[in-house]
Every structure is written in C-alpha cells, then in structure tokens.
C-alpha positions as CSV (number, residue, x, y, z in Angstrom):
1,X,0.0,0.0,0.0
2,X,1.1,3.2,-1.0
3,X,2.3,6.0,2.0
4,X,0.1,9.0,1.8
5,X,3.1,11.1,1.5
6,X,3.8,9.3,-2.0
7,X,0.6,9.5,-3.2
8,X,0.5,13.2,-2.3
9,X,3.4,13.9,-4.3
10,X,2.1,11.3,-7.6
11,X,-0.8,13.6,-7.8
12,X,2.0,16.6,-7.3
13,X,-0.1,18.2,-4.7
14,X,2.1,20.0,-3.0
15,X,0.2,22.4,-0.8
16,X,-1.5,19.4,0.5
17,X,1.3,17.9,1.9
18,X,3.1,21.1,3.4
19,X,-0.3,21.8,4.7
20,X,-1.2,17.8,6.1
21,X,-0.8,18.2,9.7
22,X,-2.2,21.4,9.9
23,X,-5.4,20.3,7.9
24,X,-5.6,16.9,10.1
25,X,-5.4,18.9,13.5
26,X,-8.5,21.5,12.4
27,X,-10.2,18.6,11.1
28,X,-9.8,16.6,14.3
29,X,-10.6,20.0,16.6
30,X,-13.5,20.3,14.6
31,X,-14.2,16.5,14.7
32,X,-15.0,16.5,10.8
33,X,-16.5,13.1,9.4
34,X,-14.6,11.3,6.3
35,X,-16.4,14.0,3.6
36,X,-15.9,17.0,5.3
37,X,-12.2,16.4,6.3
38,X,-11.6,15.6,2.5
39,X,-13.2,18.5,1.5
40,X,-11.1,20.6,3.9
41,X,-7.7,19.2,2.8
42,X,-8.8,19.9,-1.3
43,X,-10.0,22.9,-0.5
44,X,-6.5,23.6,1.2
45,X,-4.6,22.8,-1.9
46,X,-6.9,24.1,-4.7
47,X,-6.7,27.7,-2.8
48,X,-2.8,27.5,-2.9
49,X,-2.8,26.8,-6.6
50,X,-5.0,29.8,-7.1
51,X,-2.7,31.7,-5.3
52,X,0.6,30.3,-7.1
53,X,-1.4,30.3,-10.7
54,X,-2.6,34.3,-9.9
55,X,1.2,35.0,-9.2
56,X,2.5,33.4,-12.5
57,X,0.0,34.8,-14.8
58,X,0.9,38.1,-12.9
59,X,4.6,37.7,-14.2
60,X,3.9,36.9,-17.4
61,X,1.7,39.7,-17.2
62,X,4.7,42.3,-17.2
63,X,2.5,45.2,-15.9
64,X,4.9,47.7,-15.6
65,X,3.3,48.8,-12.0
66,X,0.4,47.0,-9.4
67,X,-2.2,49.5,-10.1
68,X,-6.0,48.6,-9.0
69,X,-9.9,49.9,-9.2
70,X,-9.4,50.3,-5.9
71,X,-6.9,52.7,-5.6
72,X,-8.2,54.6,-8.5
73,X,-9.0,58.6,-7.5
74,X,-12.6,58.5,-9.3
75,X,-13.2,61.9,-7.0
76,X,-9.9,63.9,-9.5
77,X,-11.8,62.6,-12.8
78,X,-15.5,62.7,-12.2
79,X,-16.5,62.8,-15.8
80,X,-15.6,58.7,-15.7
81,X,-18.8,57.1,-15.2
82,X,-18.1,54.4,-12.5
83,X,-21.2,52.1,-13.4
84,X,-19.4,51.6,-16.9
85,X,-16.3,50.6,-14.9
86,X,-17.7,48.5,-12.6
87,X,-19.6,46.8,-15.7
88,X,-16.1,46.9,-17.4
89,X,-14.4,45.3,-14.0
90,X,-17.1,42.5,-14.1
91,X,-14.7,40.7,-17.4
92,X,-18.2,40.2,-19.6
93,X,-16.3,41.9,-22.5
94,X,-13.4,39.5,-22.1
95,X,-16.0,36.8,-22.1
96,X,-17.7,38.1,-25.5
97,X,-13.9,38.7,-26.9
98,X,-14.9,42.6,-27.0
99,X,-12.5,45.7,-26.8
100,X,-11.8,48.7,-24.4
101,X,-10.3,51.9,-25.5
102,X,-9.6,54.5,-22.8
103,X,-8.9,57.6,-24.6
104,X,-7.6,60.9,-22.7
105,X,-4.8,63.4,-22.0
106,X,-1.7,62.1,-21.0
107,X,-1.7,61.7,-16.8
108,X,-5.5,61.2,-16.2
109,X,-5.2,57.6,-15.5
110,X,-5.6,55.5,-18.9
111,X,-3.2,53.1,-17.9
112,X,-3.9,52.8,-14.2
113,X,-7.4,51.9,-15.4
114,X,-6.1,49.5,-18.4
115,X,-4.0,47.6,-15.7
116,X,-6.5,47.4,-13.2
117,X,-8.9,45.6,-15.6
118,X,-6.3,43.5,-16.5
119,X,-5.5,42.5,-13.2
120,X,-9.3,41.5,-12.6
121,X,-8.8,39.2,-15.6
122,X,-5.8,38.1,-14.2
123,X,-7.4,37.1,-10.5
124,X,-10.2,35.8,-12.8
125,X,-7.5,32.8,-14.6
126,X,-6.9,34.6,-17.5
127,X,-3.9,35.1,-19.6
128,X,-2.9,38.8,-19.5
129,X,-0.1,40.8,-21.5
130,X,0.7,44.3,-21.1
131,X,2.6,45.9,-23.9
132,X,3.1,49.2,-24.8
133,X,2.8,50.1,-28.5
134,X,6.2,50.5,-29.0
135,X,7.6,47.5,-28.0
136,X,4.8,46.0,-29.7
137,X,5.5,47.4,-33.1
138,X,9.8,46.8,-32.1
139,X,8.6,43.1,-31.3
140,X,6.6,42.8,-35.2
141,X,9.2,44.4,-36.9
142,X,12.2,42.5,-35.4
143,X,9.7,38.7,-36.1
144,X,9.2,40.0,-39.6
145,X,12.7,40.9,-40.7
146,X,13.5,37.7,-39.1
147,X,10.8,35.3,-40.8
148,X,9.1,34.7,-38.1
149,X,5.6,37.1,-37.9
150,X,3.4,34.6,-38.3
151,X,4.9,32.8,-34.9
152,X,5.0,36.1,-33.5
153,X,1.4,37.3,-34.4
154,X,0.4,33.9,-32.7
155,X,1.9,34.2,-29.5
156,X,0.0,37.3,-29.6
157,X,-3.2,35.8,-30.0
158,X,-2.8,33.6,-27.1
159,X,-3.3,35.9,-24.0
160,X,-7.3,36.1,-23.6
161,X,-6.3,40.3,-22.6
162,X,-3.8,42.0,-24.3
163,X,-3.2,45.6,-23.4
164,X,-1.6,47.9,-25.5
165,X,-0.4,51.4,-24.0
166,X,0.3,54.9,-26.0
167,X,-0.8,54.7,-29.0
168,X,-0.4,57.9,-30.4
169,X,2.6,59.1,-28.8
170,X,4.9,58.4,-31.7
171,X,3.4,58.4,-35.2
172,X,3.6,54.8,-37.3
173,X,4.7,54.2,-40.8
174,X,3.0,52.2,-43.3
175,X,4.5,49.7,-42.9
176,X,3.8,49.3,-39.0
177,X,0.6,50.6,-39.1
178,X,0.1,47.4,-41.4
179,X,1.8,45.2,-39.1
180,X,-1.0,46.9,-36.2
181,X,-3.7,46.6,-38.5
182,X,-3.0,42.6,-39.1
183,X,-2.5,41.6,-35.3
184,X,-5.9,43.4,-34.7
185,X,-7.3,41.6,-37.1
186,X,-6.2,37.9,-36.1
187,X,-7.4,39.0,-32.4
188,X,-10.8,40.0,-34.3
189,X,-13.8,38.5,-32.1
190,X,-12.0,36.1,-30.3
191,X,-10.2,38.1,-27.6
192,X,-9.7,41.3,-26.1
193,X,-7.9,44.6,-26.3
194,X,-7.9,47.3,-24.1
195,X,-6.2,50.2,-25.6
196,X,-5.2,53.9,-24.5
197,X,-4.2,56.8,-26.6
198,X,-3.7,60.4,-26.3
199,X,-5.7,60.8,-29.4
200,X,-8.9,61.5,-30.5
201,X,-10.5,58.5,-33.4
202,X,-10.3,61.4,-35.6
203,X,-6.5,61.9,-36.0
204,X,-5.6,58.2,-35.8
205,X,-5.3,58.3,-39.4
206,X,-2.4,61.1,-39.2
207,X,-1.1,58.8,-36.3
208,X,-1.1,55.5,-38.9
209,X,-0.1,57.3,-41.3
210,X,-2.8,55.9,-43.6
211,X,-6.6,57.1,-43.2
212,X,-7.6,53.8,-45.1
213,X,-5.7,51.7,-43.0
214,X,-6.6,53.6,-39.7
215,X,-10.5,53.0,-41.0
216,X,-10.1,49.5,-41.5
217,X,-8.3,48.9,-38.0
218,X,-11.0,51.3,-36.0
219,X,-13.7,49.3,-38.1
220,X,-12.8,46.4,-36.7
221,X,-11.2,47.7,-33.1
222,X,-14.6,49.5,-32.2
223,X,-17.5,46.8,-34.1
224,X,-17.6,45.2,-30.1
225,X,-16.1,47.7,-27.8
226,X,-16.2,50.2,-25.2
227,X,-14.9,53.6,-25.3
228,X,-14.3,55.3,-22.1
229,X,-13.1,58.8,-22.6
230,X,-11.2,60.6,-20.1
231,X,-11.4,64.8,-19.4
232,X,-9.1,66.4,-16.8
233,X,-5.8,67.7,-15.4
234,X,-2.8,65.4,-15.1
235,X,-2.4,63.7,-11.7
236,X,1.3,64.2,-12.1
237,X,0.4,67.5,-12.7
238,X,-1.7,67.5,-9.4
239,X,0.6,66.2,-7.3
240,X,3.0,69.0,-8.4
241,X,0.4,71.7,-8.2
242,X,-0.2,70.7,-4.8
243,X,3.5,70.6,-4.0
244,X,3.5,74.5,-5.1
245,X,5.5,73.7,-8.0
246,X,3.0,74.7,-10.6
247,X,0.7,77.5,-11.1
248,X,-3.5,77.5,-10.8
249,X,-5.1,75.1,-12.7
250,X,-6.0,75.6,-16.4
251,X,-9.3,74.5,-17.7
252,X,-9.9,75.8,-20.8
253,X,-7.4,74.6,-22.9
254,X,-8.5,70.7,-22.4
255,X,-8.8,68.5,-25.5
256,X,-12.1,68.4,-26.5
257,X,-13.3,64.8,-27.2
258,X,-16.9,63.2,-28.7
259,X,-18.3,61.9,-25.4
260,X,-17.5,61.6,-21.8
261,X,-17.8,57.5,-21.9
262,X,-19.9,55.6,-24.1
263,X,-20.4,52.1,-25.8
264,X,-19.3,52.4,-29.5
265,X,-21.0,49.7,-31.7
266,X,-20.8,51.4,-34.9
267,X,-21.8,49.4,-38.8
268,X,-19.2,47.6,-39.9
269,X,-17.1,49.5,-42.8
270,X,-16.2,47.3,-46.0
C-alpha cells in the first residue's frame, strides 16, 4: 500500500502535503467526518494553486506597476462614469472577446485603469499581457525581418487580454501601421484589447499614417467595444500643483473629445 506522503506527491499536490498536519489537527478539533475532512484538505490545496497560478499569470503579465480599481482617484476625474467601470471590472467583454479603449490626455489615468482591468482578468484565470505600442511594433518588426511574424502574431493571440499602452505618442509608418492593422485583425472577435491613446478616433489616421488603413483597424477595433473617454488635469500634474511647484489650474485649454464615456458599436465598414 502506498504512504500518503507518495501518493500526495504522484498527484503533485504540494500544498496538500506542506499543509497535512495542519489540515488533520483542524479537522480533528473540529471532529469532521470522512467527507468533510476531505473536503477541507482539497480545498486547502486548490486555494494555494490559485494563489501560485494568480502569481504566475501576474509575471507573465509584465505590468509595468500593481495598479487597481481600488486605488483609482474616481473623485480627480468625475467625468468617468463608475457604473461603466464596474460593468467593465465584471470581465463580460473578455468573455464576449470585446474591446476597451480608454482615450484621454496624458496623466488622467488611462493606464492605471487599463491595468487594473487587467489584473481583474488576471485574478479571474486569464492570460494577461501588457505591452506598450512600442515594444509591440519593435517586437513585429524585429519577427518579420527575421521570418518569423506569423509565430509572432500567434503568441500574440494567445493571451485572452492583451493591453496595448500609448498609442499615439509616436506616429507609425505604413509599414507598422500594417503590421498593427494585421495583429488586430487575427485578435478579431475572439479576444480582447484594451487600448489607451492620447488621441482622438479622428486623428488616428495622421497617427497611422494611412486614413484607409486607420478605418479599417478602428472598423474592426470599435464593431464590439467600449470607449471610455477621459477629461481632466494630469495627476502628475496634481501632485506637483499641490507641491507649489505649478501655477493655478488651467481648464480651458482641455482636448475636447466626442463623449464623456460611451459604448461604440458602430456598422461595420467594408
């Protein structure tokens, strides 16, 4: 007959017998029958594989900082509508495959939200990458001079989130605009984005480079998704004004934008 501790270590659960004489003395103070002591001891080693699989899937995330919902200042940026990011935080759009685009000045807390929803996904078991657009482009460009984009663009495919940080900061060529265009495409309806960008849908084409292209990638980028756009002063900028470091605050020369947040479902475009 096989010792328990082999058998424990066949079915490599490995909580389960760090844990064993823990588990066996609250199950004998409790004076749990046979079902209820087994129970107890799974229940002990399922909840230290969530823990280790949440801590994996974190790393692989490569978030560049821990930032959650919960620490997010909704009182500095009132114009975000919470109820769209609780709805947002509840991971139905990663279930439908759907997008998020958080668009907004630089500083009012695109990315914070971006990570935060993709640490929800991440506590939730799914596969998160965090990217910004320039390494993503650097990444595509080095797999196709080297033969290997279509390996590449799979691997991207894989994670069921993949966030993709600043577009718009540095303007794209054809060439990687088409290279954007195609890895949107492939994650087309089967899994999510969530995208920020300091600009408005309305100059991505002088960001792409291409105003056919950037209609065919916002055609397919905005057919499921959510648009959440953010008004307001920088919190770096905050911080700094509080510090006395900067003057008063200036309101009227903010970015004007289409809508404070809204669901964008528009007709396809062929």
């Amino acid at each position: 007959m096989m010792e328990l501790a082999t058998l424990l270590d066949k079915l490599k659960m490995e909580a389960l017998s760090d844990q064993l004489d823990t588990v066996c003395e609250q199950a004998a103070k409790k004076d749990l029958d046979y079902r209820a002591f087994l129970a107890e001891a799974l229940r002990a080693e399922w909840q230290s594989r969530r823990v280790r699989g949440t801590e994996t899937r974190m790393r692989q995330a490569r978030f560049p900082a821990v930032h959650t919902l919960e620490a997010f200042d909704f009182n500095f940026q009132p114009g975000i509508e919470r109820k769209v990011i609780r709805e947002l935080a509840g991971l139905a759009f990663v279930e439908r495959g759907e997008n998020v685009v958080f668009l907004g000045p630089p500083g009012v807390g695109k990315t914070h939200l971006a990570i935060a929803l993709g640490i929800k996904a991440v506590e939730a078991g799914h596969r998160v990458m965090f990217l910004t657009l320039d390494e993503l482009l650097t990444r595509l460009r080095k797999a196709s001079a080297e033969q290997r984009l279509e390996r590449v663009l799979q691997q991207l495919t894989y994670p069921k989130v993949l966030i993709l940080d600043e577009l718009g900061y540095l303007p794209m060529n054809r060439t990687e605009a088409s290279l954007f265009f195609r890895l949107v495409t492939r994650r087309y309806e089967k899994a999510s984005l969530i995208l920020t960008s300091n600009k408005g849908f309305a100059d991505w084409g002088e960001v792409l480079g291409d105003s056919v292209m950037a209609t065919a990638i916002l055609d397919r980028l905005l057919h499921h998704a959510t648009t959440v756009n953010i008004k307001g002063e920088s919190y770096r900028l905050k911080e700094k004004r509080k510090a006395g470091l900067l003057g008063k605050a200036r309101t009227t020369s903010e970015p004007e934008e289409e809508t404070a947040t809204e669901t964008t479902e528009p007709d396809p475009i062929h």
